[in-house]
C-alpha positions in Angstrom: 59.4 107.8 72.7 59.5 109.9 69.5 61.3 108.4 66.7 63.7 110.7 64.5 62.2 110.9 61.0 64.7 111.2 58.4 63.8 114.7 56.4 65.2 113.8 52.3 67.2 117.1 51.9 67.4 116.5 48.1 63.8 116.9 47.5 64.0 120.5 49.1 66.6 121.0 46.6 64.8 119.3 43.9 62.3 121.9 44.5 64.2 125.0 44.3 65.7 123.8 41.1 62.6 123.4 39.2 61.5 127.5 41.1 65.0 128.3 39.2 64.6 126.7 36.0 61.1 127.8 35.5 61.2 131.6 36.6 63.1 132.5 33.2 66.2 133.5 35.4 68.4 131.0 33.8 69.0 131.3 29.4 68.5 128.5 27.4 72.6 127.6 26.9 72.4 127.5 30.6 69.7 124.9 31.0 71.3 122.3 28.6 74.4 122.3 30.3 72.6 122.1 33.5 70.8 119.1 31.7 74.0 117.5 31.2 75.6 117.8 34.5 72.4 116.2 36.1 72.2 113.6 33.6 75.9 113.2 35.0 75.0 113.2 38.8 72.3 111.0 38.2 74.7 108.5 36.4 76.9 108.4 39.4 74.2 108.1 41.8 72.8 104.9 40.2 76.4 103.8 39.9 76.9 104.0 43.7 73.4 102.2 44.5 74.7 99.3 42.2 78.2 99.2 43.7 76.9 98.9 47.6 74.4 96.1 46.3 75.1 92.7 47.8 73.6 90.0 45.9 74.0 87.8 48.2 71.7 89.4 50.3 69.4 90.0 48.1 69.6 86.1 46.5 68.9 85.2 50.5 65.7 86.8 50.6 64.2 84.5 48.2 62.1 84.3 44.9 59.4 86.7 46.5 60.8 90.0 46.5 62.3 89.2 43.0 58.7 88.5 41.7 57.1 91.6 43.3 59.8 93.8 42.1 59.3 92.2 38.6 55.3 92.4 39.3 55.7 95.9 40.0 58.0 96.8 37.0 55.7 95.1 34.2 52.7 96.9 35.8 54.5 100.2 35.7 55.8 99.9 32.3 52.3 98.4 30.8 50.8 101.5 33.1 52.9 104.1 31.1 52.3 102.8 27.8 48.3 102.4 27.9 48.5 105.9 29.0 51.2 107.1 26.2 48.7 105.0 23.8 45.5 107.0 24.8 47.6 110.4 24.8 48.7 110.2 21.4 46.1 108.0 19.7 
């Protein structure tokens, strides 16, 4: 049996955004308001992952998946700012 693999459409568009807004096709006013709107989708897309969140759920899992996503986070952060440090030291 062959399982379906889901194919994340968005990054195709992602793609042909950045093509767009990097081929000089686009002026300058054009890109800021196209800055703003995505700033805007991008708001209401984290919106809509918060508002189908069950806490409950997640407080069911248990201390463990809270710890490695707090793990995770302090690596990342500490991660980006070595690197920021060493860039612009």
């Amino acid at each position: 049996m062959r399982a379906d693999v889901p194919v994340p459409w968005f990054a195709f568009g992602f793609v042909g955004m950045v093509a767009v807004a990097s081929s000089g096709l686009l002026p300058s006013p054009a890109l800021g308001a196209l800055a703003v709107v995505a700033q805007a989708l991008l708001a209401a897309a984290l919106a809509a992952v918060g508002l189908e969140t069950d806490l409950r759920q997640i407080g069911a899992q248990g201390w463990r998946p809270f710890a490695l996503g707090a793990a995770a986070t302090v690596f990342i952060g500490g991660l980006a700012l070595v690197l920021v440090m060493l860039t612009y030291a």
